[in-house]
C-alpha positions as a printed Julia matrix, in Angstrom:
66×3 Matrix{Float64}:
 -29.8    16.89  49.31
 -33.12   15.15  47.53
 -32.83   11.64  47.91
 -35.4     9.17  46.37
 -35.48    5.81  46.88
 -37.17    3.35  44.69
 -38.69    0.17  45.98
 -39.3    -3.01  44.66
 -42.23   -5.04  45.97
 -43.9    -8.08  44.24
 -47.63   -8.1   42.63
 -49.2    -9.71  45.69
 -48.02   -7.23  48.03
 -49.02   -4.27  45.33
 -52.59   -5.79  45.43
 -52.94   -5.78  49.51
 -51.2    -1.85  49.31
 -54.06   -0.77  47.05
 -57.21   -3.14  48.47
 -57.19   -4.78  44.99
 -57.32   -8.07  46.95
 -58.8    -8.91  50.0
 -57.88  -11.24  52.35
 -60.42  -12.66  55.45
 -59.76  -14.02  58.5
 -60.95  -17.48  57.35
 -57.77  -17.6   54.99
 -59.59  -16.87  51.79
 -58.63  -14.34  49.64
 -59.71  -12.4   46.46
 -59.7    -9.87  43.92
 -61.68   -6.81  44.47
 -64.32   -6.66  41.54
 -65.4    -3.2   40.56
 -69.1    -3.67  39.89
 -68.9    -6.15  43.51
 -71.86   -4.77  45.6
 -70.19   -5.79  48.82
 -66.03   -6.36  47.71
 -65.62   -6.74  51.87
 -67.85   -9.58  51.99
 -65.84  -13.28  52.26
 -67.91  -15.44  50.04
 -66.83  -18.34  52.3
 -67.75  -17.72  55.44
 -69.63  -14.12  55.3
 -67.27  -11.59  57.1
 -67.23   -8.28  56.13
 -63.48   -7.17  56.6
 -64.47   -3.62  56.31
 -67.15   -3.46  58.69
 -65.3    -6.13  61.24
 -68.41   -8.1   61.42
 -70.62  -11.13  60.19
 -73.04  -10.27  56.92
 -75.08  -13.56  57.03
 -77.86  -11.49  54.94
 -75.24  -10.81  52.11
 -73.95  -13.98  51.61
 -77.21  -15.58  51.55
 -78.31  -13.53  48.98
 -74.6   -13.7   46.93
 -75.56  -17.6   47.08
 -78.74  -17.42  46.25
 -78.04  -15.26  42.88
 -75.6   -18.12  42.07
């Protein structure tokens, strides 16, 4: 027998299955951006959840475009 199961899950839990939102260790969270040069890059406290590291360089410069 083919059995298929469907399963309901909510929008926030869509968006962490498909990276569309980010969350860092700090507790902030966002939306992935598609034209975002660095969408691993917490704006809050500059960790890169991707590369499991610090990015001081990055978020200096995200700042200083701001």
């Amino acid at each position: 027998m083919n059995w298929k199961m469907k399963i309901l899950i909510t929008e926030k839990q869509y968006k962490k299955l498909t990276k569309e939102e980010v969350k860092c260790k700090c507790g902030h969270s966002w939306e992935v951006k598609k034209d975002d040069k660095h969408p691993n890059l917490c704006h809050d406290c500059g960790w890169d959840s991707e590369s499991k590291k610090y990015n001081n360089k990055e978020l200096l410069n995200f700042w200083k475009d701001k």
